[in-house]
N, C-alpha and C positions, 0 to 999 in steps of 0.2 A: 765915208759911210758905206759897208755892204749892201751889196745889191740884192732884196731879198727875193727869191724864190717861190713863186706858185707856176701850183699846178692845177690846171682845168682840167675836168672829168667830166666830159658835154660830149651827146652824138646832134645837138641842133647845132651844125655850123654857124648860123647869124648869129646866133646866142654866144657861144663860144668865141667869134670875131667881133662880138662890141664888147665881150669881158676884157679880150687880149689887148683891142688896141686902146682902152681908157685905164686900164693898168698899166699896158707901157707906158703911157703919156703920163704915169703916178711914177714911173722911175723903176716899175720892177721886171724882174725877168720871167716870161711866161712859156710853161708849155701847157699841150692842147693834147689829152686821147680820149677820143672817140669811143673807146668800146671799155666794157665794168671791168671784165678780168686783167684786160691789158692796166689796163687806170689802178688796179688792184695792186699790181706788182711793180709800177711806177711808182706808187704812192709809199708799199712798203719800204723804196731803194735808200729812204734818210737824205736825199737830196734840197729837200723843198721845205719852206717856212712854212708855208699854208698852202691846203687844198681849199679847189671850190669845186665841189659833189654835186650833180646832178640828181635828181631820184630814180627817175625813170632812164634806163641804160639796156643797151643790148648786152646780152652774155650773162649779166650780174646787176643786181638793184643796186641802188644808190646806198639801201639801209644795211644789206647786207656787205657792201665794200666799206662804211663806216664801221658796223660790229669787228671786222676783221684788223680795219689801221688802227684801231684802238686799240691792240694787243701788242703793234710793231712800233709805233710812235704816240710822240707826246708835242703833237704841234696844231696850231686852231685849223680845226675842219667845220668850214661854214657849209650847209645846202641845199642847194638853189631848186624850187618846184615852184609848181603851178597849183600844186595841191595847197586848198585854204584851211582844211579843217584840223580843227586843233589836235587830233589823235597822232594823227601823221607829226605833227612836229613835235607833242609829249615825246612820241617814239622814239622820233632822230634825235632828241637831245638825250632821250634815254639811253641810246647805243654810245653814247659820244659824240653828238655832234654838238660844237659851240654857239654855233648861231643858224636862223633861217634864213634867207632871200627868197622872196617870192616875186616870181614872172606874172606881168614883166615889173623891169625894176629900175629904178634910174641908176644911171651910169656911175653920176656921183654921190647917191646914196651908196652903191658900192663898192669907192673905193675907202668913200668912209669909216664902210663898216670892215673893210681888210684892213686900213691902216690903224683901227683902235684896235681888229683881235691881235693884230703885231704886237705893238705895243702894250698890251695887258701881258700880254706872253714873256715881253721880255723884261718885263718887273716882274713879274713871277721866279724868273732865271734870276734876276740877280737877288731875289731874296732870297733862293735856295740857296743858292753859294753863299754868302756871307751868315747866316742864318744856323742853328741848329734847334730853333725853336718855331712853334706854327700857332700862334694866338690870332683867335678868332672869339671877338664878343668878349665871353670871363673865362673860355676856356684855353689852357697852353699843354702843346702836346711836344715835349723834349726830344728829339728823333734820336740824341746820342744815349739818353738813358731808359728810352721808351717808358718813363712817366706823364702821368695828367694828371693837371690841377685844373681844378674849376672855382671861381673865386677863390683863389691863395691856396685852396685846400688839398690836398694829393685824394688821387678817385681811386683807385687800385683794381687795375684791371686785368682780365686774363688774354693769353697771345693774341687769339685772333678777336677778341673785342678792340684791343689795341689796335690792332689792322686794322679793321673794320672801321672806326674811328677815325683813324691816318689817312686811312682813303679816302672819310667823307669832307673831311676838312682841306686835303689838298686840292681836291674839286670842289670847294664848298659852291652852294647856290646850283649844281649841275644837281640832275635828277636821275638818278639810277632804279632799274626796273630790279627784282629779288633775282632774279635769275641772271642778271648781270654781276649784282653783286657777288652770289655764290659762286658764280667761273671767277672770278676777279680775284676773290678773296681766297676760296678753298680750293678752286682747279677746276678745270675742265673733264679731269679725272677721279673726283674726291667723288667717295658715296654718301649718296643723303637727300634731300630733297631742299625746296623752297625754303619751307618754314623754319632750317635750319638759320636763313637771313633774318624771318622776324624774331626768331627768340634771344637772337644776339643784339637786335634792335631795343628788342624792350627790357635786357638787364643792361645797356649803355643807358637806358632813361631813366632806370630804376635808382641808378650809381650816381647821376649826371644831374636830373632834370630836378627843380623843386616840384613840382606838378606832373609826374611821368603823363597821366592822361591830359596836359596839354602842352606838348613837351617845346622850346623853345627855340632845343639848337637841332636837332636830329627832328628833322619835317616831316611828315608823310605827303605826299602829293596823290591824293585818291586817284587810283585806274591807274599809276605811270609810278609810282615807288616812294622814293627816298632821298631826302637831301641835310645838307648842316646846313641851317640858314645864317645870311650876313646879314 
């Protein structure tokens, strides 16, 4: 079996030396930076299975080196604070991060929770590959003929509703903020504002949902955006 790959992004030494050696003793390989922007450019390199993100970092936030790997990779980014309030972890899941660890934390709560984001990860991979279809609930989204049906039925939808859609369903159950969505979906460069996410939102409910105002698969999460729930 490969030996999987993380990478710790911690400037607390103690923190970072009980992550490294209860994950060695888990079988995997670890490295350790200290600083956001160095951990930034480590993290984009495609070497590594999973990160584990600090929030608080010199150089660069924890939140803002998560908003950025989430544009270079597609691998579980778990991270680690001391911060309890839930805004902070709406946000980090909002930027892309997978899961929280909150300090302090037991050793073997995390290796638990590194070997099930592995694991969910790599049945995600092998349903991609075998796979050209993404049902979720009643909905199936065809990626080779970029069709959807929602109970048996075909929904007919336009490019970037389809996108839109494909995104939320490949992430399903993650929460995306509008502003995420729109760099995600239409560019970082595309003109337009916000509410260009909600009115794509609400003709996918309109197509999709039997109840647009209470919609079942495409969530709102008040204060923190949008999700496909499972």
């Amino acid at each position: 079996m490969d030996v999987k790959n993380i990478l710790i992004i911690e400037d607390d030494e103690d923190i970072a030396a009980i992550e490294r050696d209860y994950l060695e003793l888990a079988g995997f390989s670890i490295n350790i930076v200290k600083d956001g922007k160095a951990g930034l450019e480590e993290g984009k390199s495609g070497r590594y299975d999973l990160i584990l993100l600090d929030v608080m970092l010199p150089s660069m936030d924890g939140f803002s080196i998560c908003r950025e790997l989430r544009t270079k990779v597609d691998i579980p980014i778990l991270m680690v604070t001391a911060k309890r309030e839930d805004i902070d972890k709406i946000r980090g899941l909002g930027l892309g991060a997978d899961d929280y660890i909150e300090k302090p934390f037991s050793p073997s709560v995390l290796v638990a929770r590194v070997r099930s984001h592995l694991a969910q990860c790599e049945r995600l991979k092998g349903q991609s590959e075998i796979r050209s279809e993404i049902c979720i609930k009643d909905v199936m989204l065809n990626t080779e003929t970029h069709r959807c049906y929602v109970k048996g039925k075909e929904i007919p939808l336009k490019n970037k509703e389809y996108e839109l859609l494909l995104f939320l369903m490949t992430n399903a159950d993650r929460v995306f903020s509008k502003e995420d969505l729109y760099e995600r979906i239409w560019g970082l460069d595309a003109m337009g504002d916000n509410a260009t996410v909600a009115v794509h939102i609400n003709r996918l409910r309109e197509k999709m949902e039997a109840d647009p105002s209470h919609p079942e698969y495409i969530q709102t999460v008040w204060g923190a955006g949008y999700r496909f729930g499972i």
